[in-house]
C-alpha positions, 0 to 999 in steps of 0.5 A: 288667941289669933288676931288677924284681919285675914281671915285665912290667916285666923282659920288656919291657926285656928284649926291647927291650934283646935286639932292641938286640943286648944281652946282659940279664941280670934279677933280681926283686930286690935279693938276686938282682941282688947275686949277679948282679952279682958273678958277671956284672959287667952294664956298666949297671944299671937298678933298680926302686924299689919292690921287696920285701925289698931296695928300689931305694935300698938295692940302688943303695947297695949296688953303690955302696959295693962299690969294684968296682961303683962305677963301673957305671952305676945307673939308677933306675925308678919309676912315681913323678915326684916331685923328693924320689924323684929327689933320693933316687935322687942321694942314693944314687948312681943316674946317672939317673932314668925314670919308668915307662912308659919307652919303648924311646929312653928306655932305649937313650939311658940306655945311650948316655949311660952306656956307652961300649962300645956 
């Protein structure tokens, strides 16, 4: 799953992910991708953090602390590269951090270090 309120963003990773021979699903925000979530049931999630309404942090918290989504890997992405935004995204249990522009290896291997089925 990408959450992303660029559109750009969520076409992007889309694609690259689908040409990979992923089934993506995408939400333009937190509120969005929680009723997703619960319906689908994404093996990994990548999260935008700057997002309106519900902000990255706050959406990767909330899928931490659901006993049924704990487990499911959060991956944060920021345009941001500071220490105290990663150090954030830990905080609230995201697995991993990318910085923006992410690249197609980047979000495969984030896919390969997290999901076992692929």
């Amino acid at each position: 799953m990408v959450i992303d309120d660029s559109k750009t963003i969520r076409r992007t990773a889309e694609t690259l992910l689908k040409k990979e021979g992923c089934d993506v699903l995408t939400a333009v925000d937190g509120f969005e991708a929680l009723a997703k979530i619960s319906d689908q049931k994404p093996s990994i999630i990548f999260v935008d953090i700057m997002m309106p309404r519900l902000d990255g942090y706050q959406t990767c918290a909330l899928i931490k602390n659901n006993p049924q989504f704990r487990a499911t890997p959060v991956i944060m992405l920021s345009s941001k590269d500071g220490l105290f935004d990663k150090a954030r995204g830990r905080i609230v249990g995201a697995e991993q951090y990318l910085t923006k522009p992410f690249t197609r290896d980047e979000l495969l291997g984030a896919i390969h270090r997290h999901v076992s089925t692929v």
